[in-house]
N, C-alpha and C positions, 0 to 999 in steps of 0.2 A: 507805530501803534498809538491809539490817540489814547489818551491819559485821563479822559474826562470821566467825571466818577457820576452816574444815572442813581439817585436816590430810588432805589424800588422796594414797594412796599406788599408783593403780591405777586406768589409765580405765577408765571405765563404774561401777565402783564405786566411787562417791562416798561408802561410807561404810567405804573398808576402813582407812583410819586413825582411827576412831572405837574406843574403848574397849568390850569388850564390855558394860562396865555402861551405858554411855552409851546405848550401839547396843540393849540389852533399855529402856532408860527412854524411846527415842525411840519401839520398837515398840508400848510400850503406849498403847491408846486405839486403834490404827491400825484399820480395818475387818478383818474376818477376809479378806476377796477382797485390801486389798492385800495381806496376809503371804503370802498366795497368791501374788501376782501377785511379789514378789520372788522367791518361791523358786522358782519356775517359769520367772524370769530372762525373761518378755517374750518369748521364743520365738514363731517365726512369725506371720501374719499377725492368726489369733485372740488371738495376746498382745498382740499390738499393738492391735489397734480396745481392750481391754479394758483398755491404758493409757491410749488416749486418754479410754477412756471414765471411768477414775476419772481422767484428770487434770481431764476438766471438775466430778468431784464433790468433787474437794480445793476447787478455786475458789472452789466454791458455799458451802463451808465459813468460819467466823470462823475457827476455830480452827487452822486447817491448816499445820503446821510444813515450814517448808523444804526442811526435809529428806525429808520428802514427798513436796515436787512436785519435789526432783532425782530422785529413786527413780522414779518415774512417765516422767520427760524423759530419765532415764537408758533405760528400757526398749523405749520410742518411738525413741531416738536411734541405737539399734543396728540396728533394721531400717528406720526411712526419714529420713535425716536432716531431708529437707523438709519432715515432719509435725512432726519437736523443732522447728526451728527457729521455725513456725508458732506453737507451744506456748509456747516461748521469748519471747515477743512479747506472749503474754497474761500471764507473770509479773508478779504485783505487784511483786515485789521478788527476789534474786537473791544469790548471794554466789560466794565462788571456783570450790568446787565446780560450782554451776551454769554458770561461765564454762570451766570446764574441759573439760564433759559438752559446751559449743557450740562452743569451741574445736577438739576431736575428730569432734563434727561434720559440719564447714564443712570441714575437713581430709582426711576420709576420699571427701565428697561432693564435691573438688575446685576447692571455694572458697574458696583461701587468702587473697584478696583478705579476704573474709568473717571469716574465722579472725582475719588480725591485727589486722582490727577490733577485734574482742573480746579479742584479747594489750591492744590498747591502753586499751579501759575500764577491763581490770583493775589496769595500771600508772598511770592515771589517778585510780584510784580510792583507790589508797595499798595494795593487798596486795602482799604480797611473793610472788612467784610462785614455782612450785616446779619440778623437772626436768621433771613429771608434764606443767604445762601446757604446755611446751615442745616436748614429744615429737609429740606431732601434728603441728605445722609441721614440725618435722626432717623426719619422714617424708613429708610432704606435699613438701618442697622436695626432698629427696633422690628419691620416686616421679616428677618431672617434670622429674627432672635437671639441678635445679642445686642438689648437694651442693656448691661451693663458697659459697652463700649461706648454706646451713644450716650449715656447717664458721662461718662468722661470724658467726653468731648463738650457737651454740653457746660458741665460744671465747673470743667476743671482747664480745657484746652481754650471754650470761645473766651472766658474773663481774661487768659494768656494774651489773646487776640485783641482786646480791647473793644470786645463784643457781649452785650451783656444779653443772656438767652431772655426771651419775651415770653409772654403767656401760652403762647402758639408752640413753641419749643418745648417748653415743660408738661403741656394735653399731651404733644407726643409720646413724650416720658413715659408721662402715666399710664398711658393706654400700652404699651410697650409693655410695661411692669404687669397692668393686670392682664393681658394677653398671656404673659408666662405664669399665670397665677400665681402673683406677687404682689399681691393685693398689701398686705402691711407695709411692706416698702415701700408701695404707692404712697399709701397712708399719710407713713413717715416725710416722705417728699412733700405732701403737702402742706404737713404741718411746716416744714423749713421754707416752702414760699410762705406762709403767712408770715411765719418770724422775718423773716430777710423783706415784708413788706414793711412793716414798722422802721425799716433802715432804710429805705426806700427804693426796694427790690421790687421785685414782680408779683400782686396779688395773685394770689388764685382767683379765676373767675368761673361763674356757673358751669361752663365746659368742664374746667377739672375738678370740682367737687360730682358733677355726676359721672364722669369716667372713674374714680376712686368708686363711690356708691354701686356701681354697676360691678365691677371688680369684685367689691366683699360682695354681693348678693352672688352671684355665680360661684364664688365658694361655700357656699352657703352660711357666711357670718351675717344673717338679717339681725342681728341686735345692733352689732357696729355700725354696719350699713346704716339703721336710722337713727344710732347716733350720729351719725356724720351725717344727715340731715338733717334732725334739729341745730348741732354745730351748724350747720350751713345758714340757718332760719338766724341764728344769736349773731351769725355775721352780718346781718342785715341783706344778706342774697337771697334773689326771689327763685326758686326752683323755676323752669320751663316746663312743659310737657312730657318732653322728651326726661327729665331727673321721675316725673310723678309713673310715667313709661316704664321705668328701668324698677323704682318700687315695686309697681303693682306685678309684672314679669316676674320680679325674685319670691315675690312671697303667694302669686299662685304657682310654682312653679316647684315652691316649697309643701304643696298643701295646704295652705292656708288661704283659701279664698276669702274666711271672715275678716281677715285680718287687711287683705287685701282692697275692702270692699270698703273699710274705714277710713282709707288713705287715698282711695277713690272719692268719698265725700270730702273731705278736708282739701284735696285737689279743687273738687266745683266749689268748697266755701271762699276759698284762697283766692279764684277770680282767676285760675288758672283753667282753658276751655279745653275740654278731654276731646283727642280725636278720635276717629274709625278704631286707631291704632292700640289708645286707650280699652276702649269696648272690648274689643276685639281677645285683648288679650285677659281681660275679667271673665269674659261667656267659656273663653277655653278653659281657665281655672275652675268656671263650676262645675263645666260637664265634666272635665276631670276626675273630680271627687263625686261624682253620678246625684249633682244635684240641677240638671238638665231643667226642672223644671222651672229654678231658680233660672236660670238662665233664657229661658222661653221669658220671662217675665221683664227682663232687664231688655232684654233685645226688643217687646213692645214698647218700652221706656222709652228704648231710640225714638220709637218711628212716631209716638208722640211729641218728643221734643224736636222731632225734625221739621213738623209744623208751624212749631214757635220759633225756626231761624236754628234749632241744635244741631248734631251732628247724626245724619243720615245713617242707617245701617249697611253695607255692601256685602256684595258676594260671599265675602270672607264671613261678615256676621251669620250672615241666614247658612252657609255651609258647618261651622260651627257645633251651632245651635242643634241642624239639623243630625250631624256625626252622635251630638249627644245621647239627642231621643235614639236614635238608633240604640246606640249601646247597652242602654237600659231596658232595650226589649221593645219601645214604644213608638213600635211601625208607623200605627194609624196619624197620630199624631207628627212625626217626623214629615207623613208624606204630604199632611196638611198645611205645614209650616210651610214643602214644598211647594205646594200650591198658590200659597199668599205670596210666595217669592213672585213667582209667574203675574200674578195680579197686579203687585206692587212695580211691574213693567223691569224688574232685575230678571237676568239671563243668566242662569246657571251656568256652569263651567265645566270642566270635566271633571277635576275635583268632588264636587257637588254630587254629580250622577254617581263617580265612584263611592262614597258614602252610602247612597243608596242600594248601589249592587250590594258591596261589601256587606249592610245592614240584612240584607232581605234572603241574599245566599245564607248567611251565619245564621237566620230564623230560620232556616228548612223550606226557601219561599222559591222557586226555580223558575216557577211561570211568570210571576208577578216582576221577578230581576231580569228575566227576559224582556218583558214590556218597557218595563224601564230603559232597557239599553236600545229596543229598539225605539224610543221614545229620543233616547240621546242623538241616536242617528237622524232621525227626521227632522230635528232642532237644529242641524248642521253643529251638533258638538262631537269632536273628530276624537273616537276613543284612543287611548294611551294605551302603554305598554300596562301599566296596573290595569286598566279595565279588563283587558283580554284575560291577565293573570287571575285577576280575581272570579271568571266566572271561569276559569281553567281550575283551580285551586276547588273549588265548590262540587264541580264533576268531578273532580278526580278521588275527593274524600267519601264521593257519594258510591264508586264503583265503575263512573261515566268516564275511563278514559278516551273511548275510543268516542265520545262527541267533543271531548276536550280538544283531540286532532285534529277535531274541524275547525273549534276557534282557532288553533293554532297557526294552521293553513290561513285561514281568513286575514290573522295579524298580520303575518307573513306577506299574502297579497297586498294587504295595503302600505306597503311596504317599512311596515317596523321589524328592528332587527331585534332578535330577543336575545334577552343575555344569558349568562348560567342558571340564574335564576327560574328564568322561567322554562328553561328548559329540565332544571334540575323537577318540575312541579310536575311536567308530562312525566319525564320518566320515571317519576316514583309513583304513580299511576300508577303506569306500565306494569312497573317491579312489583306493588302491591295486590294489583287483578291478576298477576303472572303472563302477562304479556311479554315475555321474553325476547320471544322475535322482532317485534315491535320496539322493544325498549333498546337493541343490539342497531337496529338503523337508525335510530334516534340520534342516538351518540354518536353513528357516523355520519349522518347531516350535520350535526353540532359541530366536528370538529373541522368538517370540509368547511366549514362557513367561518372558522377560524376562531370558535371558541372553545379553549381547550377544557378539560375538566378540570374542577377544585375540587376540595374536600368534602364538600358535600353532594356532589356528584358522585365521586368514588366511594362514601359510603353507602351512596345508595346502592348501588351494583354490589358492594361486596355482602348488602344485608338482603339483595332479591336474589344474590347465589345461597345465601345463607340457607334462606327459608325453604328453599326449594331442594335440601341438601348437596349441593352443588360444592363440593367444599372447594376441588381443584381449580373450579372457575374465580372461586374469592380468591384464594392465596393466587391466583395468577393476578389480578386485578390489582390486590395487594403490591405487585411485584410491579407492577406497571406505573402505578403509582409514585413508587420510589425513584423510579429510571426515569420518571417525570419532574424530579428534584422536587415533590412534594413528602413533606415529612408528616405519616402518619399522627392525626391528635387522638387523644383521648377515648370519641367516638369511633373513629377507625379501629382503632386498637379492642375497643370493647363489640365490635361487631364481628370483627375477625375471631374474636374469642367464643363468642356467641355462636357464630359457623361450627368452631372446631368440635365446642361442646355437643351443641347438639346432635354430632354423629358420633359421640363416644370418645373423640380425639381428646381429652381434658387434660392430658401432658404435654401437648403441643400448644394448646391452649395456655399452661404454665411456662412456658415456654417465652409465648409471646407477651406475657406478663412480667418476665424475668428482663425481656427487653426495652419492654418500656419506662421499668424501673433504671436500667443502665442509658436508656437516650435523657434523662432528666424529667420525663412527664410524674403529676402526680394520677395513681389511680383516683377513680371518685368512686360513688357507694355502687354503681352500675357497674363496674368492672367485678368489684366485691363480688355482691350479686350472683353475678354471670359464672364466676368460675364455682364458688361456693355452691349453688346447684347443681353446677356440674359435675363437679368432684361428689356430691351427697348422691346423683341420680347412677356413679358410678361404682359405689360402694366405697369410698374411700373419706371414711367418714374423722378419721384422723386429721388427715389433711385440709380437709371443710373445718374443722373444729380450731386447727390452728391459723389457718387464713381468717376466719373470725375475728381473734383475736388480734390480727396485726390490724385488721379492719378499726375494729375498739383501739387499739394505740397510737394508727392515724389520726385520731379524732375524727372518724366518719363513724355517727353513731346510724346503727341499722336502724329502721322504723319498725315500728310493730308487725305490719306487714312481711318483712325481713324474714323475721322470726316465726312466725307462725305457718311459713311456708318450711322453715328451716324443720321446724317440729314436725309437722306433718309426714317431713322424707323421713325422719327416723323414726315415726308411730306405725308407720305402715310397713316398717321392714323391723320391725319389733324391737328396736334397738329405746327402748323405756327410760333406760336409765342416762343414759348419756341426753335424754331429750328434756329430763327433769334436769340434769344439769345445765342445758339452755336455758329453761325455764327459771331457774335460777339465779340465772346468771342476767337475762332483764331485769332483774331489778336492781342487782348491783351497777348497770349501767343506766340505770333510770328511764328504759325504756316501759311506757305502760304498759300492763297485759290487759287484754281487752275479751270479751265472751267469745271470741273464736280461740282466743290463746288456750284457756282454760278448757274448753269442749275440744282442742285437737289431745291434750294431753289426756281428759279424762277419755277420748277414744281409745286412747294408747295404750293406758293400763287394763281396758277392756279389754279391748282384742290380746291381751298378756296373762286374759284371765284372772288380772287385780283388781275386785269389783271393789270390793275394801278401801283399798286404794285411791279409785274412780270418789267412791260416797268420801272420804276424807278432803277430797281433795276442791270436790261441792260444797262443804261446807267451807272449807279455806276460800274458796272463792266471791259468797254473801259476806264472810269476815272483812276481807281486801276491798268489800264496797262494787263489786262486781255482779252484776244479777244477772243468774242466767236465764237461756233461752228456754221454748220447746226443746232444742238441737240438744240441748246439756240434758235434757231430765230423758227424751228418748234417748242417747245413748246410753247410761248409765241404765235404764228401765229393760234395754235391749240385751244387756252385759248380764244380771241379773237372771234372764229368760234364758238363755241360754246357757246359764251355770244351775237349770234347774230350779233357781229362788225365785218362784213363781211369786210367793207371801208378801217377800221384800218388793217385787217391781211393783204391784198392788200396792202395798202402802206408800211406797213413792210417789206413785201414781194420783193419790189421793191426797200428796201435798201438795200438787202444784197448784193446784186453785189456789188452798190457802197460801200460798206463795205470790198470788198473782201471776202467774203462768197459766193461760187454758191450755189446756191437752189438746191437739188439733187430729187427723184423720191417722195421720202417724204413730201417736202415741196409742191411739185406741186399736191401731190394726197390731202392733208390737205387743200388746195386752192380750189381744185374742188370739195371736201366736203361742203364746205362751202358755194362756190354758189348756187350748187343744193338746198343746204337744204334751203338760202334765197330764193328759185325758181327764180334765176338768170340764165335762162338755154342762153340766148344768150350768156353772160359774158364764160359760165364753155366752151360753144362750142365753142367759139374765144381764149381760152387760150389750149382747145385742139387741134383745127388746128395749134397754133402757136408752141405749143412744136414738133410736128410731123414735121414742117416745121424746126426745131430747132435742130431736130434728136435724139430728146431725147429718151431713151429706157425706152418704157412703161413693167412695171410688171403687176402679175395677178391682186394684190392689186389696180392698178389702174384703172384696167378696171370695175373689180366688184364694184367701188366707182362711174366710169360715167356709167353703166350698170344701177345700182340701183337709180343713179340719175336722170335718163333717164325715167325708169320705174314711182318713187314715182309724175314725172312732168307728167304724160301721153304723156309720149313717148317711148310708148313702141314698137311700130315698128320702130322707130330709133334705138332702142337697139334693137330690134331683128335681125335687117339687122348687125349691130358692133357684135352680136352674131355670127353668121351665117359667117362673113368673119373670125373670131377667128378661127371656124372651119375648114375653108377652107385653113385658114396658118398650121394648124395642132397646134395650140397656147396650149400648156398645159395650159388647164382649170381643173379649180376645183368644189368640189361640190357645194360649196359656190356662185361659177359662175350657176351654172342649177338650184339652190335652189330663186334662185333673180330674174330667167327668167319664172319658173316654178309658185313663189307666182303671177307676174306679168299680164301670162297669166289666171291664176283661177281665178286671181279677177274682168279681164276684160270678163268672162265668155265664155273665148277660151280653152276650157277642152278638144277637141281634141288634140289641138297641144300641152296643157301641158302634157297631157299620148303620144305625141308621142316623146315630151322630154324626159319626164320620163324613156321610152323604150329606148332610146339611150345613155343613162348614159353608161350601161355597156358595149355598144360597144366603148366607150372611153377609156375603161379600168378603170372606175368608179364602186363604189360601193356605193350605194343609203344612204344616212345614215340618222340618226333618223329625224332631221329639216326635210327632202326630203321625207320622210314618210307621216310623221304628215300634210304634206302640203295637200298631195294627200288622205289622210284620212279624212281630216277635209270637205275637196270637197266633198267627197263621202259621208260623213252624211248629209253635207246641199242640195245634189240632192236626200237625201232618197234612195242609192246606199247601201243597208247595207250586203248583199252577198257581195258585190266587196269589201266591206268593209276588210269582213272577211278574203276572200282573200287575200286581199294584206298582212294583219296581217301576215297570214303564212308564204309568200314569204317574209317578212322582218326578219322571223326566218332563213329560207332558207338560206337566202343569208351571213347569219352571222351579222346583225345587232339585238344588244339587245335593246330590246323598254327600257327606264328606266321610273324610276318615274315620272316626270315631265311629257313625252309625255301619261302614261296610265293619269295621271290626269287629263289632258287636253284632252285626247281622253273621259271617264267618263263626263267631264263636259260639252262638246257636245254636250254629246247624250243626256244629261239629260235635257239641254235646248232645245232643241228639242221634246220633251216629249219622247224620245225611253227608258224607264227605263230598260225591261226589258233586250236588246242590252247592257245597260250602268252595269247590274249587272253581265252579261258574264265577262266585262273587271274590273269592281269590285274584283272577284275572282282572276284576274289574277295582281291585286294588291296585296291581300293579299297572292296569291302564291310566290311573289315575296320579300316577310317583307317589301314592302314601305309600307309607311308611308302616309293617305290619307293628302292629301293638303285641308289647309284651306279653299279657295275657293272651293274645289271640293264638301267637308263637306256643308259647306252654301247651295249651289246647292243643292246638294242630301234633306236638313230638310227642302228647304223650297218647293220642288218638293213634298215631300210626306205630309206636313202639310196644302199645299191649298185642300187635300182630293179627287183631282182629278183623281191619277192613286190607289187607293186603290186596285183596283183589279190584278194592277200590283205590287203588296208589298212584295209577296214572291218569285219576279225576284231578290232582292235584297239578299246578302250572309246575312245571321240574323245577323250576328256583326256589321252590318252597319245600320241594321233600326233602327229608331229612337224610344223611348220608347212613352208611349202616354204620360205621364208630358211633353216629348216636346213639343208636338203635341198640349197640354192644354197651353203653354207657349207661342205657336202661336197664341193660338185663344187670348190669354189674349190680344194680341199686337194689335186688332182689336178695342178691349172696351178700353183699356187705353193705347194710344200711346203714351203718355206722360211719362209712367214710362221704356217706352224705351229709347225717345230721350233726356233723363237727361243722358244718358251713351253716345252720342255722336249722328248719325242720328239713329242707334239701333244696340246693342250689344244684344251678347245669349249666354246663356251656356249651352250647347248641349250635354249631356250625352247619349253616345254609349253602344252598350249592352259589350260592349269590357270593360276590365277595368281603361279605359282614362278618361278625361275631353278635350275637345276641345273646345277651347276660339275662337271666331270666331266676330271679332272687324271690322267692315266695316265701 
């Protein structure tokens, strides 16, 4: 093995410390294809076979120098290290150089194992190795993260060696160090080359003061960072581009584009020329911070100074620019900029077009992002997997999954392959329009195509079984999941809870809460949430109240929202007190209370019948800086009205002006509620001429409140003439309006004009509904009208109203108190054709119609599942001899066994 030691100053080129006399005396004799093959530098695959293939014709050679077959292993070794190494193997003989060319390698191709094999032949072999061979492991050990090995080799093994590391050795260092974000060690290292320069070590050169500066900006130390470039400015080093690059990046990147935009000028003062790269990365910084327009302005800077010899704007600029205006809303202008791009003879990219979709779908713009993509296609720019995604994503939020399918199909055809992603975007679609079916093949395309589900896949499916109360299908999903070695997060966990709940299941639900606490996950405030109204929607109000609290100890503080939903389940199942202690209990945790907070709890004590309460609790509210709404003064005005304090909602009523609160259609219909019902009709009539004088616009709700107040005072021709002008405005009335004029005239025993109301419902464009039946039904039994009766029955089939339970029981009970049994056993039938359910009262009715022994000979009008056995019968007569063993159960209870297999409890 030849001994000659190759000064190389540069991997791959094993001959750039050779002399140029040397380097012409080596060339001569070489074949004219190698001088070729150097200077063509081995590039791609045809350079490559064309080394190998002279390295096998060096071999075949006697004469074949060295240097040669490094040139050749050099060429080879750049594009497949496993074919040098191969080559490597067939060397007769070798020298540093060559171990250098293997060294870089073994290094590059991740076999450092391999590498310091060949470190150690060379120190074996007696050369004295140089920075050069060293560099490869550096970076080799620094790319797989452990710069602290290469930091001792460097520092502590090469000096061993009689190898002192160069500037090139120590960049790698650095870059090593802030790669692991170890940025002050970096630091620290640079400060010891400066020291160890003064002894005459290796300065630090521009390279490693901007590799350190890049470092602290990425961690976000920008003060350091430009101390160590003023330090850098006192060492007499001129920053590059690439140092003023790495600035301007950390501190837009920090939010500080002003700051950024000062070190941008001090860069052009400095006589340092900003490139694309520059720009580029200042236009991102403002649209960032959505000051786009700022950025529209810098970007015509470019194309001004691009005139005068400066740096052009490109694609990146105007795409930029253009994502900016978008995000701030400012289509018109974004599409402009588009425009001038196209003018300015720049060719958009896909990028570019996706900014556009992206901008124009997120404004609500469908046709206009159509254009545009079909704009993109006739441009020959070949849509991406985002393009597709992004006009999939837009339909699918809008309800469009099933045109979404077509993009899909489309991408598909053109043959892009999608990932989870976008298929996760169709199927939740799917899951969200209830596409079920559809979303069940989906999945099994996905996974025939060989992409399996992740976690946000499987949440999807477990939240479209959820919704649809599918609970078995989630927990089986659930299941599937796991057998997939995927472990349930957080979302999974809180969707599966969400399932359980909303069918009631809320200890299963605890359950799977109780597991997730024992797999190591933390709940977040949506787990909270989730069970906490589950547990409150299931009455277990305990348990809600202590899950709260762990909530509160987590330190997951509820938001107002929280709470106000939390108050609302216990105002409405009257539970007051425990809901003032919620209320209470925000402000020991410093959560706000806000005008719904206050107006759920004064509902609370309302509907508790604590109007007192409600007004105390008003004025603690204007105390606390809180002002209420309309919502706060009609509830409490309403609370009031219906405790009789007609006085008090009135004067209420008349502070809210001075409150600055207007009274709106609500408050004044609750006003004139309330007089009527005290039969205050002069009062409710002076405040309805004044609102009309006042120009207030009355709804139906209001009329139907002075209509029926009108009627219940016997003034029912007041209200029929206010009827009658309704009509004549053409006023959309409702049924609810004909059903109040309609009870009004039957009871004043005006049966014409209520069938000729009746009769004109439909020419209003009305359709008579069950109340408006039952009205005209119950008239026609007590005139003993029982044909008309029947009649009308049919025509409320006709017309598509279904009678329900309630109107046949109360039709049944009627008739039966009228003595029509055999009438009332017609409509008997047509209950039990129906599976209702006979009503209590109707039941009482019917045992005690047939137990006075009066209609006996009408007994088998009745369906036999309904006649009463004779023990009833004997249970009656008992109630005659001893009343007394009745009214020890209250004034008399019975238990009335039916031929059916019930019991009907019947407690009056």
């Amino acid at each position: 093995m030849s001994s000659r030691r190759v000064r190389v100053t540069g991997l791959g080129r094993p001959d750039a410390g050779v002399s140029r006399t040397k380097k012409q005396q080596q060339n001569q004799g070489l074949p004219r294809q190698h001088q070729q093959q150097q200077e063509a530098g081995g590039g791609g695959r045809a350079g490559r076979e064309h080394a190998h293939h002279l390295f096998d014709e060096l071999l075949r050679r006697d004469t074949t120098s060295i240097f040669d077959l490094n040139s050749a292993l050099s060429a080879v070794a750049s594009e497949s290290p496993a074919v040098a190494l191969s080559l490597f193997n067939r060397m007769p003989r070798a020298d540093l150089c060559t171990y250098n060319i293997v060294i870089g390698c073994c290094s590059r191709a991740g076999h450092l194992d391999l590498a310091f094999a060949a470190l150690g032949r060379v120190i074996r072999t007696g050369w004295t190795a140089q920075a050069i061979t060293f560099s490869p492991l550096l970076k080799g050990l620094c790319h797989d993260k452990r710069t602290s090995d290469a930091m001792d080799i460097a520092l502590r093994r090469m000096p061993a060696l009689g190898c002192t590391p160069n500037a090139f050795s120590y960049n790698i260092l650095l870059k090593g160090l802030c790669d692991e974000n170890r940025s002050q060690q970096a630091l620290h290292l640079l400060h010891t080359m400066m020291a160890d320069d003064t002894r005459g070590g290796c300065p630090p050169d521009v390279v490693s003061y901007t590799t350190v500066i890049n470092g602290l900006l990425r961690e976000g130390q920008l003060d350091k960072a430009y101390c160590l470039f003023d330090e850098m400015l006192d060492q007499g080093m001129s920053p590059n581009c690439i140092t003023y690059n790495c600035l301007l990046h950390g501190y837009c990147s920090s939010g500080k584009p002003k700051e950024a935009i000062g070190i941008f000028r001090k860069m052009c003062r400095d006589g340092v020329e900003p490139d694309a790269f520059s720009y580029n990365i200042l236009l991102k910084g403002l649209c960032d911070e959505n000051r786009s327009q700022q950025a529209l302005h810098l970007l015509h800077t470019m194309m001004a100074d691009d005139t005068r010899g400066g740096c052009p704007p490109d694609v990146v600029s105007y795409t930029t620019v253009i994502n900016g205006l978008l995000r701030e809303g400012q289509l018109d202008k974004a599409y402009c900029l588009f425009d001038e791009m196209l003018d300015q003879g720049m060719s958009p990219n896909c990028i570019t077009y996706n900014c556009l979709l992206h901008g124009y779908c997120s404004s609500g713009k469908p046709k206009e992002a159509i254009g545009i993509f079909r704009k993109m296609c006739r441009d020959g720019v070949e849509p991406d997997v985002v393009t597709y995604n992004t006009l999939m994503v837009y339909l699918c939020k809008n309800g469009r999954s099933m045109e979404a399918r077509k993009v899909f199909d489309s991408m598909v055809k053109k043959g892009h392959k999608p990932d989870s992603s976008i298929y996760g975007t169709l199927l939740h679609g799917y899951a969200t329009e209830g596409y079920l079916v559809q979303m069940h093949q989906l999945l099994d395309v996905m996974v025939r195509n060989g992409t399996q589900p992740d976690h946000y896949i499987f949440n999807i499916l477990i939240g479209a079984y959820a919704k649809h109360g599918m609970v078995d299908e989630a927990m089986l999903a659930f299941s599937k999941m796991r057998q997939q070695g995927l472990h349930p997060n957080i979302v999974t966990y809180g969707t599966v809870m969400d399932a359980l709940c909303r069918v009631g299941k809320v200890d299963d639900a605890m359950s799977q809460f109780d597991r997730l606490i024992s797999e190591g996950l933390t709940p977040d405030g949506v787990v909270f949430r989730t069970l906490i109204h589950g547990l409150c929607a299931c009455d277990k109000w305990d348990k809600a109240e202590e899950l709260a609290v762990e909530m509160i100890g987590r330190g997951i503080c509820p938001d107002t929202i929280f709470f106000n939903t939390l108050l609302n389940h216990l105002c409405k199942e009257g539970m007051v007190t425990r809901a003032k202690n919620i209320f209470d209990l925000m402000v020991r945790v410093d959560v706000q209370r806000d005008v719904i907070t206050y107006t759920t709890l004064i509902d609370g004590y309302c509907l508790d019948g604590k109007v007192d309460e409600a007004t105390k609790l008003l004025e603690g509210m204007v105390l606390d800086g809180v002002k209420p709404n309309e919502v706060t003064y009609n509830t409490i005005i309403n609370g009031y009205c219906k405790n009789g304090r007609i006085e008090d909602a009135c004067s209420l009523f008349r502070q809210m002006a001075s409150k600055g609160v207007n009274p709106g259609i609500v408050t004044y219909s609750t006003i004139l509620h309330g007089l009527f019902q005290t039969r205050r009709i002069a009062a409710a009539k002076e405040l309805y001429l004044w609102m009309i004088k006042s120009g207030i616009k009355f709804d139906i709700g209001t009329y139907n409140i002075i209509l029926q107040g009108l009627c219940q005072n016997n003034c029912t021709d007041d209200a029929l003439r206010m009827f009658h002008n309704l009509c004549l405005i053409d006023f959309h009335l409702q049924n609810r309006t004909f059903n109040i004029m309609i009870d009004a005239l039957l009871k004043g025993g005006r049966h014409d004009e209520a069938k000729d109301l009746f009769a004109s419902l439909l020419a209003r464009g009305l359709v008579p509904n069950v109340v408006t039946y039952w009205l005209m039904m119950k008239s026609l039994i007590e005139q003993g009208l029982l044909e008309e009766l029947d009649d009308l029955f049919l025509s409320l089939e006709k017309n598509g109203c279904t009678a329900n339970s309630r109107m046949l029981n109360a039709l049944v009970g009627k008739l039966l108190q009228k003595g029509e049994v055999r009438k009332a056993g017609v409509y008997l039938s047509k209950i039990d054709e129906n599976n209702f359910s006979l009503e209590a009262s109707t039941a009482e009715s019917l045992v005690f119609l047939v137990s006075s022994g009066k209609y006996d000979q009408h007994i088998n009008s009745i369906p036999e599942k309904y006649r009463p056995t004779a023990k009833s019968r004997a249970v009656f007569s008992q109630k005659k001899k001893n009343p007394g063993l009745f009214d020890a159960a209250g004034s008399y209870g019975v238990v009335t066994r039916l031929y059916s297999s019930s019991y009907i409890e019947l407690v009056v």
